[in-house]
N, C-alpha and C positions, 0 to 999 in steps of 0.2 A: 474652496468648498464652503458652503453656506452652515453657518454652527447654528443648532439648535438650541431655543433659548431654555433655560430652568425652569419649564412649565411644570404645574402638578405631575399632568401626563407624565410627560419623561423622569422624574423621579418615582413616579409608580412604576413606570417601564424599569430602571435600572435596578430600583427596589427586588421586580418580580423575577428580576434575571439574577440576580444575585443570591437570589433563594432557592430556585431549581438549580443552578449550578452548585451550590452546596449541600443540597439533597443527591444530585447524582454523584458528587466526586466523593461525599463523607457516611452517605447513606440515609435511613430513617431517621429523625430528629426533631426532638419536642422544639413548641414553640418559644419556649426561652432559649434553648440552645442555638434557635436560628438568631433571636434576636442576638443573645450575646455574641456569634460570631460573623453576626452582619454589620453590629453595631445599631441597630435598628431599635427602638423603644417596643415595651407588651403589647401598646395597642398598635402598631404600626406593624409589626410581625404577625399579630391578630386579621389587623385587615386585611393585608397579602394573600395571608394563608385564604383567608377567605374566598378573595378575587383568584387564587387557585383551584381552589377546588371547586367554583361553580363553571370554571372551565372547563372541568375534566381532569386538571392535569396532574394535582396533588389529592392523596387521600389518607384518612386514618387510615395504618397500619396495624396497630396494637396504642400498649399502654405502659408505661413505666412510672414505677412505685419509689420511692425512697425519700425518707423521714415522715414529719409529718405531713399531714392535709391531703387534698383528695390525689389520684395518679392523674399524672400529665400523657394527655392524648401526642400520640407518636406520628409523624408524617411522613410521606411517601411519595415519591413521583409514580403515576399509575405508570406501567408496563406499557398498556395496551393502547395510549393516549396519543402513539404516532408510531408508524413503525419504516423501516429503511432496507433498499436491498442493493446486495454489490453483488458484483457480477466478472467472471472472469471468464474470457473469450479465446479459446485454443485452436488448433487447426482439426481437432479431434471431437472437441465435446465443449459446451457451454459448461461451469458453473455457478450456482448462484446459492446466494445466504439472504435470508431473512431477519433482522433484527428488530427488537425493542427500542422506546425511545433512550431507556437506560442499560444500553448495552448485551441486552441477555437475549444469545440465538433462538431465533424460537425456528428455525426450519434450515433443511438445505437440499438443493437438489442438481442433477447434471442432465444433459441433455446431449446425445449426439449431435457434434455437427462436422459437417462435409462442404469442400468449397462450391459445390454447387449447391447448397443450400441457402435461403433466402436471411442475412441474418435478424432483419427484422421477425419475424416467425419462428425462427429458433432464440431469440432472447423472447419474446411473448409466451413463448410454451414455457422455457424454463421459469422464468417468474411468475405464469399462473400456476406451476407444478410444485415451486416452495410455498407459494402464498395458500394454495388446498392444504398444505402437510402443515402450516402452521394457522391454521384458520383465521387468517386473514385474508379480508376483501382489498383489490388490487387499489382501489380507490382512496385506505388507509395509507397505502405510501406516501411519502412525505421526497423523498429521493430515491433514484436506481445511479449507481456511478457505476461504468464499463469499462475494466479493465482488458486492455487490445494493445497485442504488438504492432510496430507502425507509428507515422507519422499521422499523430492526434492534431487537427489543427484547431489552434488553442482557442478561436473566436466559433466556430460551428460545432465544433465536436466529431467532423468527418474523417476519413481514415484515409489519409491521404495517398499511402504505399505501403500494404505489409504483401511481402511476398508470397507468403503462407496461408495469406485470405483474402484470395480473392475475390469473393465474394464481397465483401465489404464494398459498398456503395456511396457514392453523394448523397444525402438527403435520407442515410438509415435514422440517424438521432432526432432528426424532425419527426420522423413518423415513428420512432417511438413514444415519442411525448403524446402526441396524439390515439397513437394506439392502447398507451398503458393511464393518458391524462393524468400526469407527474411531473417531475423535472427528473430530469437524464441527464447526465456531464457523461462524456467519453472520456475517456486519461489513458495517456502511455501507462502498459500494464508495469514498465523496472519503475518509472514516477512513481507509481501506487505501494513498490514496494519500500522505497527510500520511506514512503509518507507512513508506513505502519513499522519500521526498523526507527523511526524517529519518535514515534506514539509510544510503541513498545519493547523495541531491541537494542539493539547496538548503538545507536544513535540516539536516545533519547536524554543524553545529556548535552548534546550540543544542537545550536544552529546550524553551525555551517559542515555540509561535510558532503562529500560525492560515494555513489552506489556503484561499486563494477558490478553487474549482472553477465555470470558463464553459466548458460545452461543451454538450453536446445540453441538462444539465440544469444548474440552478445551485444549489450546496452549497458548505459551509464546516464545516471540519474545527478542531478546537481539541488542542492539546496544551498541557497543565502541566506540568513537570518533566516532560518525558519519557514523561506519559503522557497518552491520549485523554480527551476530557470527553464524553460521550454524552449525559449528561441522565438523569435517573430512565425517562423512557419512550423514550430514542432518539432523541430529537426535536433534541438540542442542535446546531447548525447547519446549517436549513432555511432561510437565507436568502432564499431565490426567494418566500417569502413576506412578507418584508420590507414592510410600508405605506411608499411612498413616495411624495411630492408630483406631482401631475400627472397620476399611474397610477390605473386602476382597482384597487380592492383585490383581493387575488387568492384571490377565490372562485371560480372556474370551471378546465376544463380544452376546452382547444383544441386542434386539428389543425397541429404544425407542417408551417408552409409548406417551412422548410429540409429537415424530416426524414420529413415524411412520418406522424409519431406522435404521440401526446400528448401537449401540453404544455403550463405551465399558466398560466392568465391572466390578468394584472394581479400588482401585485406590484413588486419588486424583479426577480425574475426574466424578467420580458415586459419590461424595460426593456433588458436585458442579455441577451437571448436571443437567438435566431441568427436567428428574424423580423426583429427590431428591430435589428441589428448589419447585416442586409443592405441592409433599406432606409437605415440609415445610411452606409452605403457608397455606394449608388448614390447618393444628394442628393449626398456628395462627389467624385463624380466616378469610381466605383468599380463600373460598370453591368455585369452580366454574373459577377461575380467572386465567390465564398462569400465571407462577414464571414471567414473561416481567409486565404482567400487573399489580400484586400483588406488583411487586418492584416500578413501577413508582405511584402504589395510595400510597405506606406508605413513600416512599423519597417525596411523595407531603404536608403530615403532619407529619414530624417523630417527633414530638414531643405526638403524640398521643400514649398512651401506647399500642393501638395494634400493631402499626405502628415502635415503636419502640423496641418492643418484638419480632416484624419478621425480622428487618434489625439487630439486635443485634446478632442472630439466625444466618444471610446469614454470617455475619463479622467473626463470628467466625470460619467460613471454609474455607472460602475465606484466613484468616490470615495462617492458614498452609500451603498452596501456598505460599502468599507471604514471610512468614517466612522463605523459602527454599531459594528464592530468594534471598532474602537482606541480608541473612546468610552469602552465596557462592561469592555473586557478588558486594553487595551495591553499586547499580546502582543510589541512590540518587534519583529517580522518578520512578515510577511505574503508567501507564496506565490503567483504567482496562476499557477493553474493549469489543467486543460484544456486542448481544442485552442485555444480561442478564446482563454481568457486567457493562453496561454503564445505565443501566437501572434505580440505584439506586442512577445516581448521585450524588453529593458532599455528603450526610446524609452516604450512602455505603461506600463511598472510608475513608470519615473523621471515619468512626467507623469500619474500616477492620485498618485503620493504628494503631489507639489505641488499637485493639484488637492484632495485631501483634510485639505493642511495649512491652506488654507483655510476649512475647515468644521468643524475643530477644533485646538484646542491641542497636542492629544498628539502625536507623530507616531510612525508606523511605518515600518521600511526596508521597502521592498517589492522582490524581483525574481521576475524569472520562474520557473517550476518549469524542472528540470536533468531531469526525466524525460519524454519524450515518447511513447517504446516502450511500450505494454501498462502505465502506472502500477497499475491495479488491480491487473493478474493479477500484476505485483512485489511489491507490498505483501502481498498474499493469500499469495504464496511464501515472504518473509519470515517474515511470522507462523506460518503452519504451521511453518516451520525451527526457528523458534526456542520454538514449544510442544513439539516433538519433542524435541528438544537438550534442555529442559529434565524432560521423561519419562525419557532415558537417563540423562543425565545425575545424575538423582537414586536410579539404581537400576541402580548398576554394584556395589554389594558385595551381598557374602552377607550 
């Protein structure tokens, strides 16, 4: 790779990246506070600010007083100076979130959708329908990231196979770029979730660690040092495919009973699936209630023997998953996540790991995922945020 020499340019450039980035991570901040924590000299935190603010993109905020001589003008990253939208993709409904360049939602909106439905035209409606609510022109986006179950593939952004949308086309991502004139990246919607449990939850102390995702669908997400492992075709953690003991192999796709949509059969995943999670509720004593609800009354007394004769029951399925995991990978942390897997909180995660220390040497910490609100559509935000950040960011000098 070709290094770039210490031209003025590029230390303007690193200069002016170094100062929006501590205006957004620390907040509003006089001009000597940026110098002192830039390292940066008066006049040289003077000029920046300068060459910021005739960008657009920093502004006085206020003023702050203290001792003598005159108040020191306060700075700011403007709000409105770029804004990013992420998008989560269901078999039921689009939704989509509109943000600022420094993190603050200004809109959010859903959109029916149906497999016969175009999905290009239902993400165009949903992101002109938040971009009205937050009075933003479509043309201010900076990024839109699509969170979508299926196989993303990782060089077009196409939706290679999701069962549940089929709708989903060759050449939808192309013609969103075109239709919304932006940048779009598609992403596995559990990837999207690892990447905002890594920003902001469970994960965000370490690099390395893998996501189970139990919810409508079952997936598994992987991070190395900090970044996604995808696979050459997208494919890298399909879990729900898993061959396991007992199960038919999962070649087919079925009607879930829970959900009412397709889902698919035999497998890892029909083991651990909201079919298979409910009727294992009911045998425990758990009749009438979703596997969601079953999980969060017996993780509320798991010490009561029924309660801990159904979470004993989930651990033990859940550990052949993760036994695959920490076998292949030993990632040192394991999330588990979704409604279902996060459902059984700490009582689940502490009795899948001892159930899986049994079935293998390595072992992994497990707890439950810290995000339960809209995981995708966060993930999806982050990422747009921080493909934008890094457009302005590299193209604040002349």
């Amino acid at each position: 790779m070709a290094r770039r020499p210490g031209t003025p340019r590029l230390l303007r450039e690193l200069n002016d990246r170094s100062a929006l980035e501590l205006l957004l991570d620390e907040g509003p901040l006089t001009r000597a506070q940026i110098g002192a924590r830039t390292g940066l000299s008066k006049v040289t935190a003077s000029q920046l600010l300068a060459r910021l603010e005739e960008r657009g993109l920093v502004e006085v905020v206020g003023e702050r007083t203290g001792g003598r001589g005159p108040s020191a003008a306060v700075y700011g990253v403007v709000p409105a100076s770029a804004y990013v939208a992420g998008l989560e993709v269901g078999p039921r409904e689009a939704a989509v979130g509109v943000m600022d360049i420094t993190g603050g939602v200004a809109a959010r909106a859903t959109v029916p959708f149906s497999e016969s439905d175009d999905p290009v035209e239902v993400i165009r409606t949903a992101v002109a329908r938040a971009c009205r609510t937050a009075k933003v022109a479509i043309p201010q986006l900076r990024a839109l990231v699509i969170g979508t179950p299926g196989l993303v593939d990782p060089r077009t952004g196409d939706v290679r196979f999701a069962f549940d949308l089929s709708s989903w086309h060759e050449g939808a991502p192309e013609a969103l770029r075109r239709r919304l004139d932006t940048r779009v990246v598609v992403e596995n919607d559990v990837n999207l979730v690892a990447v905002a449990e890594h920003a902001h939850g469970a994960a965000r102390d370490t690099g390395d660690f893998a996501l189970l995702w139990v919810d409508r669908g079952i997936g598994l997400a992987v991070m190395l040092d900090g970044r996604l492992h995808r696979g050459v075709s997208g494919g890298a953690g399909e879990l729900g495919y898993l061959p396991v003991p007992g199960v038919p192999l999962p070649d087919d796709v079925t009607e879930s009973r829970a959900h009412g949509a397709p889902s698919l059969a035999g497998g890892f995943g029909a083991l651990v699936g909201a079919d298979a999670l409910t009727d294992l509720a009911r045998a425990h004593g758990y009749p009438g209630l979703s596997p969601e609800e079953a999980l969060q009354d017996a993780s509320a007394s798991p010490d009561d023997p029924r309660s801990s004769s159904f979470l004993d029951a989930v651990a033990s399925r859940l550990a052949l998953g993760v036994t695959a995991v920490t076998a292949i990978l030993d990632p040192g942390l394991i999330v588990l996540s979704g409604r279902l897997g996060a459902a059984g909180g700490h009582p689940l995660a502490a009795r899948t790991a001892e159930a899986a220390s049994r079935l293998c040497p390595t072992r992994s910490r497990l707890v439950p995922g810290a995000l339960t609100t809209a995981p995708v559509l966060q993930g999806a935000l982050h990422t747009a945020l921080a493909l934008a950040r890094e457009e302005i960011f590299s193209t604040t000098t002349l």
